[in-house]
VOGU-3710 file (C-alpha; in Angstrom, 3 decimals, decimal comma):
1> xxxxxxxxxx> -46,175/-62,912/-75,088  -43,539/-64,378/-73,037  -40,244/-65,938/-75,239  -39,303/-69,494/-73,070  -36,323/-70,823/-74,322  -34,956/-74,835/-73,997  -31,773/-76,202/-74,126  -31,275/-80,039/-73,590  -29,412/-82,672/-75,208  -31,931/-84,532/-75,065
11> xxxxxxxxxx> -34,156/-84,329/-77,684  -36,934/-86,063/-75,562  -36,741/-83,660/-72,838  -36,751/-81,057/-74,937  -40,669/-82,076/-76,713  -41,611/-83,333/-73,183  -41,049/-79,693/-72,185  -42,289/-78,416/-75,382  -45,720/-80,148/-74,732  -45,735/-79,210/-71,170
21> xxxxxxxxxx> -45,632/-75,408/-72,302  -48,223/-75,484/-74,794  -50,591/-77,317/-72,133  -49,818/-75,032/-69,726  -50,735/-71,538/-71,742  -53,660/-73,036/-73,077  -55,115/-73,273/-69,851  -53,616/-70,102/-68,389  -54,593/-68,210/-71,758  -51,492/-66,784/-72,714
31> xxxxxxxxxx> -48,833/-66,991/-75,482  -45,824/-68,779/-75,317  -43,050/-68,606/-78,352  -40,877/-71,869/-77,738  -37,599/-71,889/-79,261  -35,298/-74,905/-78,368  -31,667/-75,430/-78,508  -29,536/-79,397/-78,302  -26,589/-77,711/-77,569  -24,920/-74,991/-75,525
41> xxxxxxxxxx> -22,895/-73,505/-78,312  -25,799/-72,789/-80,302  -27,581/-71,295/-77,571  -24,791/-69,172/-76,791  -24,572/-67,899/-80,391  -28,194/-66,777/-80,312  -28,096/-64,775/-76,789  -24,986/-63,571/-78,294  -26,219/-61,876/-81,365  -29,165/-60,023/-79,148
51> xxxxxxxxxx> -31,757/-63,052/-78,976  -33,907/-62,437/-76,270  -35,195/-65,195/-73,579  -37,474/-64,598/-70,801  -37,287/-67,475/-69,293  -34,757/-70,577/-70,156  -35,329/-74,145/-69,214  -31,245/-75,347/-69,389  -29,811/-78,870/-68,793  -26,913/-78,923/-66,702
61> xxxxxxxxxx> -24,790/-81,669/-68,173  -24,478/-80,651/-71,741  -22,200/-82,331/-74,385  -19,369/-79,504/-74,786  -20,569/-75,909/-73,167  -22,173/-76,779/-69,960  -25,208/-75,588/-68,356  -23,333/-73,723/-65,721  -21,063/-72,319/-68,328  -23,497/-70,613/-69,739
71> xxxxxxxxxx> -25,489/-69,585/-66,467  -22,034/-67,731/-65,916  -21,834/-66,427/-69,933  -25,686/-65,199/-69,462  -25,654/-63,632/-65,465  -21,542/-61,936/-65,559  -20,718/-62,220/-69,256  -24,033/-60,906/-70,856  -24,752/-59,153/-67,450  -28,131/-60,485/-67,793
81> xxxxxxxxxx> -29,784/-60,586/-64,292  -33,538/-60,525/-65,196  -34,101/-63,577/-67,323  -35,521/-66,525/-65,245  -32,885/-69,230/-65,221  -34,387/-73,205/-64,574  -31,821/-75,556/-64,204  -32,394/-79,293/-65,413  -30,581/-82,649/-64,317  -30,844/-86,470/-64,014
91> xxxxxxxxxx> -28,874/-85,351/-60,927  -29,147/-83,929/-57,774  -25,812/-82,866/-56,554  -25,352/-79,529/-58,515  -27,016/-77,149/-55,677  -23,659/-75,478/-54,799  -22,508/-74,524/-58,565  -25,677/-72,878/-59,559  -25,818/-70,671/-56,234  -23,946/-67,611/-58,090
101> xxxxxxxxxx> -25,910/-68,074/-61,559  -28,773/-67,145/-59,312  -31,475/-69,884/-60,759  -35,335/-69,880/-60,136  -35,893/-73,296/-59,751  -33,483/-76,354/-60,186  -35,953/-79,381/-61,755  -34,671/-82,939/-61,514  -35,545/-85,480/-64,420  -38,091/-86,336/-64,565
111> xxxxxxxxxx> -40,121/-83,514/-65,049  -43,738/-83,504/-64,635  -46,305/-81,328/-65,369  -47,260/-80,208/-62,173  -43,441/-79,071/-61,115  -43,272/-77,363/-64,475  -46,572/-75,411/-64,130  -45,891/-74,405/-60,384  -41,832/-72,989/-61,818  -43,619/-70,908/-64,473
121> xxxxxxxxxx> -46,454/-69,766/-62,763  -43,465/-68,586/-60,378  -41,256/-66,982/-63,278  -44,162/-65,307/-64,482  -45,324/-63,449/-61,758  -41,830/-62,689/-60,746  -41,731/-60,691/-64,791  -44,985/-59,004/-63,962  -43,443/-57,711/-60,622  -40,287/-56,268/-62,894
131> xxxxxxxxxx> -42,686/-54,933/-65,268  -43,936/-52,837/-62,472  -43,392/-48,752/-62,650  -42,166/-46,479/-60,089  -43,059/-42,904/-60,110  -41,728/-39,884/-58,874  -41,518/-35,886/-59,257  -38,817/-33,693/-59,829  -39,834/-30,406/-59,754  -42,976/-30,233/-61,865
141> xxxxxxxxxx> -42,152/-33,204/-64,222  -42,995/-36,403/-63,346  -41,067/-40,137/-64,424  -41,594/-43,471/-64,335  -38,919/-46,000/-64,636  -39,204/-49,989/-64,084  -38,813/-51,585/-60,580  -36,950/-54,116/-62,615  -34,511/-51,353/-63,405  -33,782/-50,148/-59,687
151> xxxxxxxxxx> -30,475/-51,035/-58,082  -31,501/-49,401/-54,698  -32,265/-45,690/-53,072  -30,117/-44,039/-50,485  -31,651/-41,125/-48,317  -29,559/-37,981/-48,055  -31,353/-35,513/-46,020  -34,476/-34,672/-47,572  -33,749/-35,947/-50,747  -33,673/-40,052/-51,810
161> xxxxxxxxxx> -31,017/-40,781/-54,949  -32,405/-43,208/-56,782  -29,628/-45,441/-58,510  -31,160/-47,384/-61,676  -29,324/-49,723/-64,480  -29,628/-46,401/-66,506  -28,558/-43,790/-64,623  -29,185/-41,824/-61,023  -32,164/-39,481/-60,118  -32,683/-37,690/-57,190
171> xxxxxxxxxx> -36,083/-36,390/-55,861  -37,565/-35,405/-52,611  -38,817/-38,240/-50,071  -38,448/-40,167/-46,919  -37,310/-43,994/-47,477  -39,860/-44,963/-44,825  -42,829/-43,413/-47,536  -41,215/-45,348/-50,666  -41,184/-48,526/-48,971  -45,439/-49,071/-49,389
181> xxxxxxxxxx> -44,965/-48,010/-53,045  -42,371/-51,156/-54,051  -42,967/-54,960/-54,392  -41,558/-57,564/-52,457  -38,075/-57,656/-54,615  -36,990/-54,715/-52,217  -35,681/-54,623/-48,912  -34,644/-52,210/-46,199  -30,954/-53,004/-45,203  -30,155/-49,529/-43,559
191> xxxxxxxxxx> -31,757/-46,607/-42,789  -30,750/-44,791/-45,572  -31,045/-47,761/-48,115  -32,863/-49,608/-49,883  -32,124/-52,609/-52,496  -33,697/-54,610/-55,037  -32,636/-58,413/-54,118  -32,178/-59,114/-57,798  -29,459/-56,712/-57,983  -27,065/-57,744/-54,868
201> xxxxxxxxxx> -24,400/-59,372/-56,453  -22,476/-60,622/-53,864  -23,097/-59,898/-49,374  -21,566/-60,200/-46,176  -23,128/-59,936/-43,027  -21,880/-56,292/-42,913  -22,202/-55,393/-46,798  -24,351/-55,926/-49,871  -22,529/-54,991/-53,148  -24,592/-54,305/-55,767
211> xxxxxxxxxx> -24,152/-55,443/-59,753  -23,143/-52,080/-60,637  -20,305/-52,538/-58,092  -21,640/-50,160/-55,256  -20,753/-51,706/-51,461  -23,845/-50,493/-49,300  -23,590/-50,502/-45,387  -26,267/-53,447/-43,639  -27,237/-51,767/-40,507  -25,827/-54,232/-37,672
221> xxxxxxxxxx> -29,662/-54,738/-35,990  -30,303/-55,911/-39,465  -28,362/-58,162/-40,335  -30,374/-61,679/-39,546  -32,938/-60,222/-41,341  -31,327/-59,243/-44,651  -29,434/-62,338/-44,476  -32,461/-64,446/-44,321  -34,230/-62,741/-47,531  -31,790/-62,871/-49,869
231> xxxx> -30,851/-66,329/-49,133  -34,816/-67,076/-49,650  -34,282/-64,782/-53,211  -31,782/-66,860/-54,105
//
């Protein structure tokens, strides 16, 4: 079950979309709960009281609380990074705005089918990738967490510290044996670190600081590289 939220103003758009969605799970054979929202303020009061979206179709150019107010409320406010944010508009010069809400896809009115079906086939396998475990041993116990969950590992020594949204573990390993065992949300930006792309917050072309504030060091012969894939994540 995947929960798809829209927000529009216009209340065309909005069963356009609506149709679009229940098309598209009946031929992908899966279930879809549809909740839709004319206005940003009312949207705001549901993600506010713990309503839960995984993926949001939201019009930029909303009466009163603007699309990109709320990207901000929901990515730095709400500190929600995993929900998969589609931007809407009859317009096409919004591209620099919605850079640091981090968007999927940025749809221009109007929408057909086949752009719709191609975003959410995206968002969808992008969830299944978070949904993803990694395990690993300490001592004789073993623990699984969600890749979604990973911020990045750092090598000391023999040991890798793995930093997560809920808290550090360490555990013996090389980061050149991890690197087979993670999707393609993770990238090598030093030798001693790894990062999950959904979590760099902000990066120079020496640095990548992390949403929970870490600044990790981007290995100088890596730089191009790094720069490239998180521009292509974003």
């Amino acid at each position: 079950m995947y929960e798809i939220g829209i927000c529009d103003d216009g209340k065309n758009t909005c069963s356009l979309l609506e149709d679009y969605l229940l098309k598209y799970a009946k031929e992908n054979s899966i279930q879809l709960e549809i909740k839709i929202w004319y206005t940003g303020e009312s949207l705001k009061d549901y993600l506010s009281n713990s309503g839960h979206l995984d993926i949001l179709f939201l019009d930029i150019e909303l009466y009163k609380l603007s699309g990109i107010a709320l990207g901000h409320f929901i990515r730095y406010e709400l500190d929600n990074m995993g929900m998969q944010l589609i931007y809407i508009s009859g317009k096409t010069s919004y591209a620099i705005q919605l850079f640091k809400m981090q968007p999927l896809e940025f749809l221009v009115k109007p929408i057909t089918y086949k752009q719709m079906a191609e975003t959410m086939d995206l968002s969808i396998r992008i969830i299944k990738k978070k949904q993803e475990r990694f395990e690993f041993q300490q001592g004789k116990d073993h623990y699984y967490v969600s890749q979604g969950e990973i911020i990045y590992f750092e090598s000391q020594g023999r040991k890798l510290r793995l930093v997560t949204t809920n808290g550090d573990y360490e555990f013996y390993g090389r980061i050149k044996d991890i690197t087979k065992l993670l999707s393609d949300d993770f990238m090598l930006i030093h030798q001693s670190y790894i990062v999950n792309k959904a979590q760099v917050r902000h990066y120079t072309y020496e640095t990548a600081e992390m949403e929970n504030g870490d600044v990790l060091t981007i290995s100088q012969n890596l730089r191009k590289t790094v720069r490239d894939k998180i521009l292509r994540s974003k």
